[in-house]
N, C-alpha and C positions, 0 to 999 in steps of 0.2 A: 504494500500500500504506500502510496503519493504522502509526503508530507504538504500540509497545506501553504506553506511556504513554497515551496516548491514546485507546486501546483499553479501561482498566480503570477510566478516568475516568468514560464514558460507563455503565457498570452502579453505579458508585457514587454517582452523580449521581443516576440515576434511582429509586434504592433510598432515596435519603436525599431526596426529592420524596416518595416515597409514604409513607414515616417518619412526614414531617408534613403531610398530608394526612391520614392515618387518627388523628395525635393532637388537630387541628383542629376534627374532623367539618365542615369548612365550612364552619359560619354563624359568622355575626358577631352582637353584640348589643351596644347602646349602653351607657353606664357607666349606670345607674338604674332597666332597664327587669328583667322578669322575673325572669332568673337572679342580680340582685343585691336585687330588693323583697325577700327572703326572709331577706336581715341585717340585722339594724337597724342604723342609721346610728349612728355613734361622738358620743356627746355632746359638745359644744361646751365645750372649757373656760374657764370664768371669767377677765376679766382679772385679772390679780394686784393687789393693794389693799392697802394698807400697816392691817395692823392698827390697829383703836384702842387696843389695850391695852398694845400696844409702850411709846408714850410720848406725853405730854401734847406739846402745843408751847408751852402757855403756863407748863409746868412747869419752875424752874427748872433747868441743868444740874448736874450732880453733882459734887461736891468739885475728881474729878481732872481733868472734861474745864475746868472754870472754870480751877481753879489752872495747867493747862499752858495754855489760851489766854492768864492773864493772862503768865504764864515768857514765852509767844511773843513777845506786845507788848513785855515788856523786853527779850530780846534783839536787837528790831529796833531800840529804841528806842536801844541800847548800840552798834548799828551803826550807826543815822545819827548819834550823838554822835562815833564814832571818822572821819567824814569831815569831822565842824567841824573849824576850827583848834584849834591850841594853846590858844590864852587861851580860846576858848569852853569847852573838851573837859572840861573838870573842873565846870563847874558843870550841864552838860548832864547828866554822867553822872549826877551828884549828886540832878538832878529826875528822870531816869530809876530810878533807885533810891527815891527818896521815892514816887514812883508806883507800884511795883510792891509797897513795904512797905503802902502805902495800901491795896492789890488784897487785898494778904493776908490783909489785920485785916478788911476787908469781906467776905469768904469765909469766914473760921472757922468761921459759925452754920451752913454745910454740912457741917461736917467731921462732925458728930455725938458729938463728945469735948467738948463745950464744959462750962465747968467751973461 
């Protein structure tokens, strides 16, 4: 004897076979041939390209991005003085600062306030 489980499997089974069988129709067809020549195919997008009009590269950089690279270089330059010694450390910082005022006066003609 059928257990009743088992029993109500065997009609649901075959009901959900014919389900997809009648949503199928049965044939198969390759990805390009008939039933899809009738779409046109999705254009190909362009690789991405850095505008020309963005920025020059032989144009120089603008006030702020100059003056924080030059701030950068002095405070690395304030950090390798602070691992001299003593007697070095005052006159390292010293050239570190002359440097950095030197960067400064050389940048002004970017600021656009120039007097």
């Amino acid at each position: 004897m059928m257990k009743p489980t088992l029993a109500l499997m065997k009609p649901a089974f075959a009901l959900a076979v014919l389900l997809l069988h009648a949503a199928c129709d049965g044939t198969t067809q390759e990805p390009g041939t008939a039933a899809n020549a009738s779409k046109p195919a999705p254009d190909i997008v362009p690789a991405i390209t850095q505008p020309e009009e963005v920025s020059e590269v032989a144009a120089p950089p603008s006030y702020e991005v100059a003056i924080a690279s030059a701030a950068a270089e002095h405070n690395n330059a304030k950090k390798r003085c602070a691992a001299q010694p003593e007697s070095m450390r005052a006159q390292c910082e010293q050239a570190a600062n002359a440097a950095f005022a030197e960067s400064r006066e050389e940048l002004d003609h970017l600021r656009g306030n120039t007097p």
